[in-house]
N, CA, C and O atoms as a MOPAC input file, in Angstrom:
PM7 MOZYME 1SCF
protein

 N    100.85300 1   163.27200 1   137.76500 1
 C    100.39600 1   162.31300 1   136.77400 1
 C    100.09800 1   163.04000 1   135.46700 1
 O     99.39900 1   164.05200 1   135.51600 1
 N    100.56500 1   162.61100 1   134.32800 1
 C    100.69400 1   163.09400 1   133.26000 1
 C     98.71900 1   162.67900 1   132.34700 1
 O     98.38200 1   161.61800 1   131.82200 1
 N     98.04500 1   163.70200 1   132.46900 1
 C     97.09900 1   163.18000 1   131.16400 1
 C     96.99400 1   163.48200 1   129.78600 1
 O     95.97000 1   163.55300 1   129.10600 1
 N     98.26500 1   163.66400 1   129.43000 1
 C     98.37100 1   164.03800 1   128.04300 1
 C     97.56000 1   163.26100 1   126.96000 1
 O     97.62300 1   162.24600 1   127.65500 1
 N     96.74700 1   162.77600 1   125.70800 1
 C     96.40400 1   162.34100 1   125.38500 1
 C     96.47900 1   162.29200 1   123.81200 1
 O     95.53100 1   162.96100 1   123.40100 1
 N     97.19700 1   161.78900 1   122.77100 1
 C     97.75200 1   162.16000 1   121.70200 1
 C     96.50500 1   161.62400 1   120.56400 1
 O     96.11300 1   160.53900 1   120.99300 1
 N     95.98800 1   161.87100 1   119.68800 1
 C     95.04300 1   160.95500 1   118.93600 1
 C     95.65600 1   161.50500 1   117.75700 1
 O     96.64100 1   162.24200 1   117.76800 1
 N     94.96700 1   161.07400 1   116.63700 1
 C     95.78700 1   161.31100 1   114.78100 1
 C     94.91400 1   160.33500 1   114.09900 1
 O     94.64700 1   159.19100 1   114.46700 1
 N     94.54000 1   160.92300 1   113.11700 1
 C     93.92100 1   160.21700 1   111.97100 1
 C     94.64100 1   160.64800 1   110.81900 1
 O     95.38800 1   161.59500 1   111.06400 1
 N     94.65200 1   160.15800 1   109.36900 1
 C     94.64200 1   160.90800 1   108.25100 1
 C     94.05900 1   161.72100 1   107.95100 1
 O     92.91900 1   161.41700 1   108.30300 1
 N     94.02400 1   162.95000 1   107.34900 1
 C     93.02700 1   163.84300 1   107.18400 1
 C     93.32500 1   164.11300 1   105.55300 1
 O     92.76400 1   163.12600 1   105.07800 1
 N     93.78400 1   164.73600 1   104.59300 1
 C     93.97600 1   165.16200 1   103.45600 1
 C     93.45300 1   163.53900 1   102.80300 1
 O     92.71300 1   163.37100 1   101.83300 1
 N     94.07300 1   162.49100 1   103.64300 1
 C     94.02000 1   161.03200 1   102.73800 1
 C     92.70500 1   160.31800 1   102.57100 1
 O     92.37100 1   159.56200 1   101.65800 1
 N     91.74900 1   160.86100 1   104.05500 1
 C     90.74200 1   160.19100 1   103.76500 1
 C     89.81500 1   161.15300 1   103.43300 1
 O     88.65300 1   160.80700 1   103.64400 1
 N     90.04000 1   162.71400 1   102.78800 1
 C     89.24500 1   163.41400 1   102.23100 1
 C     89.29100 1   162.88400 1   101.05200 1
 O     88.19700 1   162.61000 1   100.55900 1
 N     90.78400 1   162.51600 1   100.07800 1
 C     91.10800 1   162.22500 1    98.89300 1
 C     90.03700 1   160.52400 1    98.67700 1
 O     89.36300 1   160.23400 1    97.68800 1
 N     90.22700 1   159.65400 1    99.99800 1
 C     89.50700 1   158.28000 1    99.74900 1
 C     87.87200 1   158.57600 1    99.84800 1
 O     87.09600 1   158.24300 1    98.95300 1
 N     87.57200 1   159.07500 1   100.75000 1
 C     86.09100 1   159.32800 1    99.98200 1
 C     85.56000 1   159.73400 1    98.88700 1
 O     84.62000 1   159.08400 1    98.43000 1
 N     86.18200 1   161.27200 1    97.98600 1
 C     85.74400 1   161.39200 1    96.81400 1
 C     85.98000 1   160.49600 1    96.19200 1
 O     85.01300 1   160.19200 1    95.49400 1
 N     87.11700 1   159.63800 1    96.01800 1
 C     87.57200 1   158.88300 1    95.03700 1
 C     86.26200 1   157.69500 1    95.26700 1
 O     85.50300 1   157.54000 1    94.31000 1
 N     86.02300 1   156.89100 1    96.51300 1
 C     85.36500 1   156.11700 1    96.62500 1
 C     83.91800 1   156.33000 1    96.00500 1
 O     83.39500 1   155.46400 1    95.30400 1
 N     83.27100 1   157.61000 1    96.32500 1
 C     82.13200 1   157.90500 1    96.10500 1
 C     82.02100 1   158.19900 1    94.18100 1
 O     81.13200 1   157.67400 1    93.51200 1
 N     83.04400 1   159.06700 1    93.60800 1
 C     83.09800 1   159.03000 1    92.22000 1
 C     82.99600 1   157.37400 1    91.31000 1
 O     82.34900 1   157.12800 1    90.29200 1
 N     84.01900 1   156.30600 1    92.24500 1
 C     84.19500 1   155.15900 1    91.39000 1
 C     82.80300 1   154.59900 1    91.57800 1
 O     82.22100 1   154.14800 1    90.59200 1
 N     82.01000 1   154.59000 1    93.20500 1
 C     80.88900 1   154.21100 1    92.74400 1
 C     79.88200 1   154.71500 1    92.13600 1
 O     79.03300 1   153.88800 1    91.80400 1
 N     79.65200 1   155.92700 1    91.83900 1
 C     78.38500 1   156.44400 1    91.04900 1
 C     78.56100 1   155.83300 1    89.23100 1
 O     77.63400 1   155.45800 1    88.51300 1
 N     80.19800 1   155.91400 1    88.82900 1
 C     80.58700 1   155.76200 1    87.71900 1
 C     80.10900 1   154.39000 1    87.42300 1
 O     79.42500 1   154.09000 1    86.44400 1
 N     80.68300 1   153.26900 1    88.70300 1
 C     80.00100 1   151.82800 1    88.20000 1
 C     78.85300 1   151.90400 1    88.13300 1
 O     78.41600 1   151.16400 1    87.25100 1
 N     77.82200 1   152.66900 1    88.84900 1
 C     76.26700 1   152.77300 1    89.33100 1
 C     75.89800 1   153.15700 1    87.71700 1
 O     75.66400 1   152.27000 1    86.89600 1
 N     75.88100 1   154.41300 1    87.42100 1
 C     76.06900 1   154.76900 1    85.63300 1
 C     75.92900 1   154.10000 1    84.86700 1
 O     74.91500 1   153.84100 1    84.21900 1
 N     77.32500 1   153.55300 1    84.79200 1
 C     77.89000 1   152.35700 1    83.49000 1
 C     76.36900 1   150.86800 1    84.11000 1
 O     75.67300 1   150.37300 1    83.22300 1
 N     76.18900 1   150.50400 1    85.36300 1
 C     75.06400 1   149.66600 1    85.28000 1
 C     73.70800 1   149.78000 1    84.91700 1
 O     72.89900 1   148.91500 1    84.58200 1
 N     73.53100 1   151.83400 1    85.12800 1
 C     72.03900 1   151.75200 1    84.04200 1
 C     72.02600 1   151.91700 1    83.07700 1
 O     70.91400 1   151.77200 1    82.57000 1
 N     73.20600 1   152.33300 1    82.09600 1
 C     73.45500 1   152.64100 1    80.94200 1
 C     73.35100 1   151.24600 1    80.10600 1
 O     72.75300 1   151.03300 1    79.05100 1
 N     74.01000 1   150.49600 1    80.79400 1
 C     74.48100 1   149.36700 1    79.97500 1
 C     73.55900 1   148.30900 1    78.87600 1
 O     74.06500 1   147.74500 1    77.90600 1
 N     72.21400 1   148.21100 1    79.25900 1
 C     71.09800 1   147.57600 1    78.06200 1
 C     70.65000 1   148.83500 1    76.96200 1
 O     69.87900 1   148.78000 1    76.00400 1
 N     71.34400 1   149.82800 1    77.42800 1
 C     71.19600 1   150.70300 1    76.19600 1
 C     72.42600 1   151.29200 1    75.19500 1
 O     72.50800 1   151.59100 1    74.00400 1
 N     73.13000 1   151.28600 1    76.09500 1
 C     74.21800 1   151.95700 1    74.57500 1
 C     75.29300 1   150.43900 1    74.93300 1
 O     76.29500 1   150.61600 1    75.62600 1
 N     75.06000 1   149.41200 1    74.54900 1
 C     75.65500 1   148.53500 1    74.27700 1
 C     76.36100 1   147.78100 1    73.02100 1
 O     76.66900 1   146.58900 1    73.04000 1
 N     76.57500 1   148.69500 1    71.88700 1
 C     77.13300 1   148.29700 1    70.80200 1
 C     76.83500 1   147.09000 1    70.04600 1
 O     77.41300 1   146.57100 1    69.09100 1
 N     75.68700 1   146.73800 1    70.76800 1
 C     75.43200 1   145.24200 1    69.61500 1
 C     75.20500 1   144.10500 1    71.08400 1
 O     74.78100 1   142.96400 1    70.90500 1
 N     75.49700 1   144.54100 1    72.25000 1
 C     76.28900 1   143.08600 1    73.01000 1
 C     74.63800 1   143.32600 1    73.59300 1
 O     73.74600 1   144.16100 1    73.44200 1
 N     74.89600 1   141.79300 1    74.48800 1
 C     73.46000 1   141.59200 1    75.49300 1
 C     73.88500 1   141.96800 1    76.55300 1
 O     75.05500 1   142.22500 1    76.83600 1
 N     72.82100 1   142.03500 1    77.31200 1
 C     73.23000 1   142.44100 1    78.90900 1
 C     71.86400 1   142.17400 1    79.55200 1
 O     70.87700 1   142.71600 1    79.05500 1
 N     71.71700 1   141.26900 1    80.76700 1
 C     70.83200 1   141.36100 1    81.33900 1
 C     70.99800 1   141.81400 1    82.74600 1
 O     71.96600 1   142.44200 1    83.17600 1
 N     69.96900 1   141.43700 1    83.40700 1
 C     69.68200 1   142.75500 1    84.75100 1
 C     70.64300 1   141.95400 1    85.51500 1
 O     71.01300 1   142.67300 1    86.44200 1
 N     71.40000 1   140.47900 1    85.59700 1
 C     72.29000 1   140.03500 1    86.51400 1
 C     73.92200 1   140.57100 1    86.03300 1
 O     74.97100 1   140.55200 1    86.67600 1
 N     73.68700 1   140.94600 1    84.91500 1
 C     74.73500 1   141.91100 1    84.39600 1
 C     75.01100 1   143.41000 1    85.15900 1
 O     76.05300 1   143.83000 1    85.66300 1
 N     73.80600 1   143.98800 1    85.05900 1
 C     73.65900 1   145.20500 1    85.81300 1
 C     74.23600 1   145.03700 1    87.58600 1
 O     75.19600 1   145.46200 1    88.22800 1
 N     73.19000 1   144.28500 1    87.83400 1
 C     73.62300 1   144.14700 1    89.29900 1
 C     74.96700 1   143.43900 1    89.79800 1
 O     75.71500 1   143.57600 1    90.76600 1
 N     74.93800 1   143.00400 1    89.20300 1
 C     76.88500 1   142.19300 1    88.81000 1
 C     78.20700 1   143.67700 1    89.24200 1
 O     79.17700 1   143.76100 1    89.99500 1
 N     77.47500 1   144.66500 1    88.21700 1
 C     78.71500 1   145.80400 1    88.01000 1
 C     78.21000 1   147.03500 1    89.23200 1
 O     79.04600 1   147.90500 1    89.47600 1
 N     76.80200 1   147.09700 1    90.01000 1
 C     76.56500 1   147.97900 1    90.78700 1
 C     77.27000 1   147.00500 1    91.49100 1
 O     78.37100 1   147.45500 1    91.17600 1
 N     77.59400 1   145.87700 1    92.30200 1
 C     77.83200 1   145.39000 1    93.12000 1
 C     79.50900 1   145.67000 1    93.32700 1
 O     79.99000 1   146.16400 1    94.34700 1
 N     80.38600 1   145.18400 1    91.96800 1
 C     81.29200 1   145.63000 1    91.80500 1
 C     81.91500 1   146.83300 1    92.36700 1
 O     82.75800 1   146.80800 1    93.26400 1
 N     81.37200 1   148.09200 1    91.68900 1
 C     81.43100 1   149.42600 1    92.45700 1
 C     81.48000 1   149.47100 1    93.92600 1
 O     82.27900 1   150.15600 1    94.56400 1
 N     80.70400 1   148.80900 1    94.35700 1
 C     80.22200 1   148.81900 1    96.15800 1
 C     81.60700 1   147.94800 1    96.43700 1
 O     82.07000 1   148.37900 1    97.49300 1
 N     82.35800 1   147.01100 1    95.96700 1
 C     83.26000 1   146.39700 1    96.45800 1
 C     84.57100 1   147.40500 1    96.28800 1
 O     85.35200 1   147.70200 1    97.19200 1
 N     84.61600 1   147.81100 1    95.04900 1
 C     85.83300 1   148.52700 1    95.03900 1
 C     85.94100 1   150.06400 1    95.35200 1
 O     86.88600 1   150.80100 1    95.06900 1
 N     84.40600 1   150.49200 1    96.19800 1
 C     84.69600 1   151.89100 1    96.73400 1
 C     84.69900 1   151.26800 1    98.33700 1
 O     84.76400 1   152.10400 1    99.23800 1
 N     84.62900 1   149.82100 1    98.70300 1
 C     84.92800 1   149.51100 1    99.84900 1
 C     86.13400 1   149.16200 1   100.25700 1
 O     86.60300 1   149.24500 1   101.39200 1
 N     86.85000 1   148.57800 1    98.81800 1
 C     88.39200 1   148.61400 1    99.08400 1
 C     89.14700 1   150.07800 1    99.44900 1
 O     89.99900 1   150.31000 1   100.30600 1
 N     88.31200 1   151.25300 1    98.16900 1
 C     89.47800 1   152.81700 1    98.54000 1
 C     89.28400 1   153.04900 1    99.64400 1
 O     90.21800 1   153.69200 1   100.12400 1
 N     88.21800 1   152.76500 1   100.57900 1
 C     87.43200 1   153.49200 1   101.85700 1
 C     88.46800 1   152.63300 1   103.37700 1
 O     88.13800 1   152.81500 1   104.54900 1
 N     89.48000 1   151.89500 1   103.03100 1
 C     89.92300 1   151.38000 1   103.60200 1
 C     91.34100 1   152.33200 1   104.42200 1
 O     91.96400 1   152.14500 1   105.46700 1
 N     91.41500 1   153.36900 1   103.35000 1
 C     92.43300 1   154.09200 1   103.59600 1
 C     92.06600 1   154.98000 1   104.33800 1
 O     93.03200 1   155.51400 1   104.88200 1
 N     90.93200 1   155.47800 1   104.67700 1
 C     90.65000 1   155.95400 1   106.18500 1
 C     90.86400 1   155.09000 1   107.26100 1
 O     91.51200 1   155.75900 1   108.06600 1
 N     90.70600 1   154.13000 1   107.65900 1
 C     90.98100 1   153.21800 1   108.44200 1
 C     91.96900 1   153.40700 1   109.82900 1
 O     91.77600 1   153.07800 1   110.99900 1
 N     93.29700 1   154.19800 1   109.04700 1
 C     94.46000 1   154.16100 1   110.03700 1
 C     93.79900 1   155.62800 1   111.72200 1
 O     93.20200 1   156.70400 1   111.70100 1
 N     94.34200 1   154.81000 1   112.76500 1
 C     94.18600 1   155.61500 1   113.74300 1
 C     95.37200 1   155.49300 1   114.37400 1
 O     96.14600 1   154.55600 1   114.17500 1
 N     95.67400 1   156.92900 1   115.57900 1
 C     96.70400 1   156.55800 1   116.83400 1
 C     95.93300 1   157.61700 1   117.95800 1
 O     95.41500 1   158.73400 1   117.95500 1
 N     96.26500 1   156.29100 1   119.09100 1
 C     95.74200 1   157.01800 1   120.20300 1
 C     97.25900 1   156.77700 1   121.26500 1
 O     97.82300 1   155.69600 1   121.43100 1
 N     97.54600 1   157.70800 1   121.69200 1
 C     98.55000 1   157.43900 1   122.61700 1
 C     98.65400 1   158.68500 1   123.91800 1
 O     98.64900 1   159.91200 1   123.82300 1
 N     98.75600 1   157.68300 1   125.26500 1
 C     98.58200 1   158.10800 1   126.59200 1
 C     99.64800 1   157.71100 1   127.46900 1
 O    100.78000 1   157.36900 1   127.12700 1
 N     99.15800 1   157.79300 1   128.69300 1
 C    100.71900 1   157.71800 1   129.12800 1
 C    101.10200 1   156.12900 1   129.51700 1
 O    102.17700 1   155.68800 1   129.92300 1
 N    100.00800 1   155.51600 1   129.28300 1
 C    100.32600 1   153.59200 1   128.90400 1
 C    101.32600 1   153.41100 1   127.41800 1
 O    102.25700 1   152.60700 1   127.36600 1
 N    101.03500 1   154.07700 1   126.56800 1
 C    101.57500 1   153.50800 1   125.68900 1
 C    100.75900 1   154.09500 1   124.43100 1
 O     99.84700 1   154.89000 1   124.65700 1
 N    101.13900 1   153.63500 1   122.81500 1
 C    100.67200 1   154.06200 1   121.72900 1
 C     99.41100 1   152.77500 1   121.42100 1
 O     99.29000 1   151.59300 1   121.74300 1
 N     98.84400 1   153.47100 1   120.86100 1
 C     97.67700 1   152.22400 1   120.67400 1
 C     97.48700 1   152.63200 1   119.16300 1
 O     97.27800 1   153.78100 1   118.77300 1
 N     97.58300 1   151.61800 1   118.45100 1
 C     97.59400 1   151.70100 1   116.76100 1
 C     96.57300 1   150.73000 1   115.83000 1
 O     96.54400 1   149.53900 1   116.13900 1
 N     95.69200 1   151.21000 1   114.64700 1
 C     95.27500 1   150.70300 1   114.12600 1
 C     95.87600 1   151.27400 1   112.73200 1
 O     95.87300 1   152.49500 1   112.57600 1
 N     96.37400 1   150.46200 1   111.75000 1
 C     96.58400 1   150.67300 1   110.37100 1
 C     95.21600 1   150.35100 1   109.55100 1
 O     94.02600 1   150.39900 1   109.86300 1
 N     96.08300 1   149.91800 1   108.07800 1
 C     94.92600 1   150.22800 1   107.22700 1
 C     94.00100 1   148.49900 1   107.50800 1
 O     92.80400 1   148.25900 1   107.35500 1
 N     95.01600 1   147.65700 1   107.90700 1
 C     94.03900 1   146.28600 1   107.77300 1
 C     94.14000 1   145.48400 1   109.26900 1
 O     95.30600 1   145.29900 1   109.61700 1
 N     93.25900 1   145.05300 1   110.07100 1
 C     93.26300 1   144.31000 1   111.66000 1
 C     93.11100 1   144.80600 1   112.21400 1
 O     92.95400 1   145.90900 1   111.69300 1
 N     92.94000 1   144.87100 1   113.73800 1
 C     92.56400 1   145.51400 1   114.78800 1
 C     93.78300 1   146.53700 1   115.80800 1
 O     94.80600 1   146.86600 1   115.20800 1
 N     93.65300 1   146.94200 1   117.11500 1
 C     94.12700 1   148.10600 1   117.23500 1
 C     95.31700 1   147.26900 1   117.43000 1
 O     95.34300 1   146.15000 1   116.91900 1
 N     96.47900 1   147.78400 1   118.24300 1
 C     97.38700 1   147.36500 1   118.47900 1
 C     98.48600 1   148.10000 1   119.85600 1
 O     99.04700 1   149.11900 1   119.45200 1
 N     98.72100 1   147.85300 1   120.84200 1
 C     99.12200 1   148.37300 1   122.13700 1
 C    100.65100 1   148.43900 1   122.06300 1
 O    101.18700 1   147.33100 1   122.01400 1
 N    101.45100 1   149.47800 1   122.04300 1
 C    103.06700 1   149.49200 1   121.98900 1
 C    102.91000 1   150.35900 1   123.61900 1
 O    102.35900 1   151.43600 1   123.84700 1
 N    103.63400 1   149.39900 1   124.59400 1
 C    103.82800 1   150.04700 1   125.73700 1
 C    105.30100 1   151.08400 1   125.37200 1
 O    106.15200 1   150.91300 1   124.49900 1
 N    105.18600 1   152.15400 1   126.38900 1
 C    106.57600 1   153.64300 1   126.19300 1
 C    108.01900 1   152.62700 1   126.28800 1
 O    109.03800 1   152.79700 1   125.61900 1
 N    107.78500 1   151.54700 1   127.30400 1
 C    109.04400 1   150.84700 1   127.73300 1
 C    109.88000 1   149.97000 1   126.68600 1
 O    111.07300 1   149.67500 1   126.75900 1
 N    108.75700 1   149.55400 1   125.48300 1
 C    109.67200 1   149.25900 1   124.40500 1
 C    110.09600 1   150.26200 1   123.43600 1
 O    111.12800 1   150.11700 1   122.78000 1
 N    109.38000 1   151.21000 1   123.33200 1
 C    109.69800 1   152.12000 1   122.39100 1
 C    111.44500 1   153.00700 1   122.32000 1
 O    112.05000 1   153.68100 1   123.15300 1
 N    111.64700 1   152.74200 1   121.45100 1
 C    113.49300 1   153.44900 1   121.24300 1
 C    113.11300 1   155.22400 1   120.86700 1
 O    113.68000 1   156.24900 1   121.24400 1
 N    112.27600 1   155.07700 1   120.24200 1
 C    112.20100 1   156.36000 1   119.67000 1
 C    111.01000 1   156.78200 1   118.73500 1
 O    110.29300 1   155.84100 1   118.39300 1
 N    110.67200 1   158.00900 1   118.26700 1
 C    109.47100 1   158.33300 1   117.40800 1
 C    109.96400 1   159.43700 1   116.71400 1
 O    110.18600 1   160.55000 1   117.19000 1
 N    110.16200 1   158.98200 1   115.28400 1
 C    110.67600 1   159.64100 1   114.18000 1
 C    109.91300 1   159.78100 1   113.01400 1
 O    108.94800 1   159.07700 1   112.71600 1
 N    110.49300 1   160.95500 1   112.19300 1
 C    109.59400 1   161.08300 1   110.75800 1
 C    110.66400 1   161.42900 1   109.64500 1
 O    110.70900 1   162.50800 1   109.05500 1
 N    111.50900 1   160.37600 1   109.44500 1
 C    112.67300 1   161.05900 1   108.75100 1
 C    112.12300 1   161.00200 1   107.16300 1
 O    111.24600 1   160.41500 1   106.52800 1
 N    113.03200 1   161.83600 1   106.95800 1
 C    113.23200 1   162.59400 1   105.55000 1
 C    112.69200 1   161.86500 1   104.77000 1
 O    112.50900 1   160.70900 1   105.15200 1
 N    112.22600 1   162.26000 1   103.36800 1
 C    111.30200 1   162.00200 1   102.49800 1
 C    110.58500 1   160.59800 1   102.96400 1
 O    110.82500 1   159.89900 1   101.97900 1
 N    110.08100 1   160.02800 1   103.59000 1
 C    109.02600 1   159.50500 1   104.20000 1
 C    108.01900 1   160.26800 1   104.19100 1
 O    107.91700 1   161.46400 1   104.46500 1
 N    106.82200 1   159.05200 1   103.66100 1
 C    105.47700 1   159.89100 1   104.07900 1
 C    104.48200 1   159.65700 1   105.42700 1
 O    103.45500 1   160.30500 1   105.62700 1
 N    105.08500 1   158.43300 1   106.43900 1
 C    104.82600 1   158.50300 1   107.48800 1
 C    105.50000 1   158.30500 1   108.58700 1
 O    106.54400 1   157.69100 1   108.80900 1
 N    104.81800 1   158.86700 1   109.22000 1
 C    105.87400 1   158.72500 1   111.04600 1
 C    106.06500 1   157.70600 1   111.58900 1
 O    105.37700 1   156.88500 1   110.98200 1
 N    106.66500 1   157.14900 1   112.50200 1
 C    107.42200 1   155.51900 1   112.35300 1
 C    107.86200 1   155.92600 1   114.25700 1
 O    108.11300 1   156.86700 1   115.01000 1
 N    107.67200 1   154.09100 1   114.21000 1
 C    108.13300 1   154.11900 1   116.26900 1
 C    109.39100 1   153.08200 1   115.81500 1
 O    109.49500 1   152.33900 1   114.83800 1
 N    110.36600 1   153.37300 1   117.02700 1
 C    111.39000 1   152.90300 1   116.82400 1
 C    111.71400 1   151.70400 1   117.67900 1
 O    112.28300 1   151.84700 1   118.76200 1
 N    111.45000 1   150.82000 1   117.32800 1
 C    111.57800 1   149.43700 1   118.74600 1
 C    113.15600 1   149.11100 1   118.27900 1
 O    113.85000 1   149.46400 1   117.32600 1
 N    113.40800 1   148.04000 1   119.73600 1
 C    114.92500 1   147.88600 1   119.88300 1
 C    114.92700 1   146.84600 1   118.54800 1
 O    113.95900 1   146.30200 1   118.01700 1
 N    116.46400 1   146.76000 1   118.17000 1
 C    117.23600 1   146.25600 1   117.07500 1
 C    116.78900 1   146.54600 1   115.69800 1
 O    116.85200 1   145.90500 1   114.65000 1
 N    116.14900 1   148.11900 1   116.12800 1
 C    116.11100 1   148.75000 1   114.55000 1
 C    114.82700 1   148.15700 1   113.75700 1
 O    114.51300 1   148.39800 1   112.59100 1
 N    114.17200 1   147.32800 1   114.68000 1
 C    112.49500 1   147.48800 1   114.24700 1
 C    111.92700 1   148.77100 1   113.97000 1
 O    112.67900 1   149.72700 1   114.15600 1
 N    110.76000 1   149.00800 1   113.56400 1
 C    110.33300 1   150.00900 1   112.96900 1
 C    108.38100 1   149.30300 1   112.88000 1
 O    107.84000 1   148.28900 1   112.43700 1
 N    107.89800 1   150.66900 1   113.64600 1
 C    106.25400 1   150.72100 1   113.09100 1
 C    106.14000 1   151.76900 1   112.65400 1
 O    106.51500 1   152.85800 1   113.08900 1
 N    105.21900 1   151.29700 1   111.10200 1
 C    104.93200 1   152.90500 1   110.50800 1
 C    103.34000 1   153.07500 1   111.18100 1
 O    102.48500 1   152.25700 1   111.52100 1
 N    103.40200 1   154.30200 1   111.18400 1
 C    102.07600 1   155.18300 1   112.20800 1
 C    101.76500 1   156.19800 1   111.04800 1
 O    102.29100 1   157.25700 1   110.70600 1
 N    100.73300 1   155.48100 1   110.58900 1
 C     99.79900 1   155.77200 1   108.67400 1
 C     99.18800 1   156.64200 1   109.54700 1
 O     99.52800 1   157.71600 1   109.05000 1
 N     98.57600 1   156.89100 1   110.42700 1
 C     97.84000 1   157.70800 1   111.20100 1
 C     98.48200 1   158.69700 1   111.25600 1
 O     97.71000 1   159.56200 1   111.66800 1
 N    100.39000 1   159.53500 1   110.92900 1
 C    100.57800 1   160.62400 1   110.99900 1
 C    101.16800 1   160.90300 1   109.42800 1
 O    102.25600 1   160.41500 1   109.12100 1
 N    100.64100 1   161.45800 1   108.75800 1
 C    101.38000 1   161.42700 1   107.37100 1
 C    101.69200 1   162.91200 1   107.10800 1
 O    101.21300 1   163.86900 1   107.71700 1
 N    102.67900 1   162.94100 1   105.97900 1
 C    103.38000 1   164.04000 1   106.00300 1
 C    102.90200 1   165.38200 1   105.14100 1
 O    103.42700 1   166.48100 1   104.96400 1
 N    101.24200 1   164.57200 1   104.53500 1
 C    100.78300 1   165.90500 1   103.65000 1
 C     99.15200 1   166.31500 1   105.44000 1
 O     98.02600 1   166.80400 1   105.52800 1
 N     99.77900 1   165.93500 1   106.00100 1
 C     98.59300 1   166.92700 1   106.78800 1
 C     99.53500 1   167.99300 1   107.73500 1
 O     99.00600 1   168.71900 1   108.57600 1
 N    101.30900 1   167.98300 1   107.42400 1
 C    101.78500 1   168.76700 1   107.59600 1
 C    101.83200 1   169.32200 1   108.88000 1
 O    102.76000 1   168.92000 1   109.58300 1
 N    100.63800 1   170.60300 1   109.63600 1
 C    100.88400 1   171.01900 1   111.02400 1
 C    100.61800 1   169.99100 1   112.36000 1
 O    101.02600 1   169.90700 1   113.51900 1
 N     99.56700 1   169.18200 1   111.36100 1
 C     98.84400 1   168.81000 1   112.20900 1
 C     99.70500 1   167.00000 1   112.69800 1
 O     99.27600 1   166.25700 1   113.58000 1
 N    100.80100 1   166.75900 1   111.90600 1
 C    101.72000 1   165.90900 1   111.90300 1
 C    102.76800 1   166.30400 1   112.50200 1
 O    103.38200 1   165.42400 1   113.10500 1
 N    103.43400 1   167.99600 1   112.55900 1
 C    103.84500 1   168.06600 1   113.64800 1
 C    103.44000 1   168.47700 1   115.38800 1
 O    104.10200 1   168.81000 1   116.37100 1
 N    102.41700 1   168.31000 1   115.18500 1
 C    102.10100 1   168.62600 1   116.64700 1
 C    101.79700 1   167.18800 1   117.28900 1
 O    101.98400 1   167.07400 1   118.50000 1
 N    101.20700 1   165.75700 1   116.34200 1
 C    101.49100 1   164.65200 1   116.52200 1
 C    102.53300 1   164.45400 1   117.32200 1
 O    102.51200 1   164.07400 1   118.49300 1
 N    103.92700 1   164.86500 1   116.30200 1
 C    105.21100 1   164.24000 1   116.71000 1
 C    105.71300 1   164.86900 1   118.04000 1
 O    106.37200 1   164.21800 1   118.85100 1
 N    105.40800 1   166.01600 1   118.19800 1
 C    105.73900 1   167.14500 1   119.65200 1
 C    105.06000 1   166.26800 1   120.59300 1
 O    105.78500 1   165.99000 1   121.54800 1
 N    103.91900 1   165.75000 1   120.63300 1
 C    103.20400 1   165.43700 1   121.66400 1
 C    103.72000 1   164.07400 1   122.05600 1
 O    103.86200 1   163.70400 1   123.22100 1
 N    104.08600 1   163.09500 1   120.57400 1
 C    104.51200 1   161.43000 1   121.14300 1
 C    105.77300 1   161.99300 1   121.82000 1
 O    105.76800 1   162.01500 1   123.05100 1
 N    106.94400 1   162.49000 1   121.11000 1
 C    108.18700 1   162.80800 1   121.67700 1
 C    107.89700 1   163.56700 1   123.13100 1
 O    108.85200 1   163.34000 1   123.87400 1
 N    106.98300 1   164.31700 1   123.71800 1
 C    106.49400 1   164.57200 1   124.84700 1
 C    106.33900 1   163.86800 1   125.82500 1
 O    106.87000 1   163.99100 1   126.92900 1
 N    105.18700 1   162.65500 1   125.26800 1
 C    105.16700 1   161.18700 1   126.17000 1
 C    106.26200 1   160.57400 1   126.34400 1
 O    106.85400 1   160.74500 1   127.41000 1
 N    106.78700 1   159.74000 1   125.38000 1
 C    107.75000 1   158.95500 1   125.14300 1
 C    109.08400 1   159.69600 1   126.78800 1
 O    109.64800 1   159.09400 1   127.70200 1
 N    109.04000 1   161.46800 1   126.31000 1
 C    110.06700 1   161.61100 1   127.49000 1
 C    110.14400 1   161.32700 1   128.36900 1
 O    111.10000 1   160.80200 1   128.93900 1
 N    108.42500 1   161.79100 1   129.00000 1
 C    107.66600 1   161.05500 1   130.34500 1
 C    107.70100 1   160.09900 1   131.18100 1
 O    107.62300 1   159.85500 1   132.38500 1
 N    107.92000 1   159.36600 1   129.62400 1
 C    107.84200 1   157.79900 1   129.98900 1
 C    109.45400 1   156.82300 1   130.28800 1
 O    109.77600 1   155.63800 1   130.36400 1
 N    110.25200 1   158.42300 1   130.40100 1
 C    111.46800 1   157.73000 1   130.57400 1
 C    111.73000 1   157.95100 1   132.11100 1
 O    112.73400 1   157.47500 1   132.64100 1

């Protein structure tokens, strides 16, 4: 019995989505205490302020989304979460194949008639750690033949 156990996250992407997330919100946070003072003439009251901290909190909750993607895969099958919904179960028996072709930035399962899932969970700037991903699905996948 095979217990191989494959997992993958983004790594370079959701180092890049946190700073980014955490910079856009301090910047809105900023620009909301700044704003009744260097305002050029304009008004601004405190539902103004809290208006644009709130803002920030929404749109460092949108970048923070790009951590999101996971893959867990065993000898049932790949189990997938992307960037938006819940996980998702690809048993080995549909799978055609598990590829990362050329200039693509993520790794992709191959279902019959040339379907295609992209697997955001292996991308091509975390490099070693994307190929040892692909060694290990192409490992299962054999298994599973």
């Amino acid at each position: 019995m095979n217990d191989l156990v494959v997992t993958s996250r983004p790594g370079k992407t959701t180092r890049a989505a946190i700073i980014a997330a955490a910079v856009v919100f301090v910047v809105f946070l900023i620009v909301a205490i700044v704003m009744p003072h260097a305002n050029a003439g304009a008004h601004f009251s405190w539902k103004d302020q809290v208006s644009t901290g709130v803002l920030g909190v929404i749109l460092a909750g949108f970048i923070l989304v790009l951590t999101r993607p996971r893959l867990r895969a065993d000898a049932s099958g790949v189990h997938i979460r992307n960037h938006w919904g819940p996980y998702k179960t690809i048993p080995w028996d549909v799978i055609v194949g598990v590829e990362f072709p050329k200039g693509r930035r993520f790794a992709r399962l191959v279902l019959p008639a040339d379907e295609t899932i992209a697997l955001l969970a292996v991308q091509r700037a975390d490099r070693e750690h994307a190929v040892a991903v692909m060694r290990d699905l192409r490992e299962l996948l054999a298994q599973s033949r």
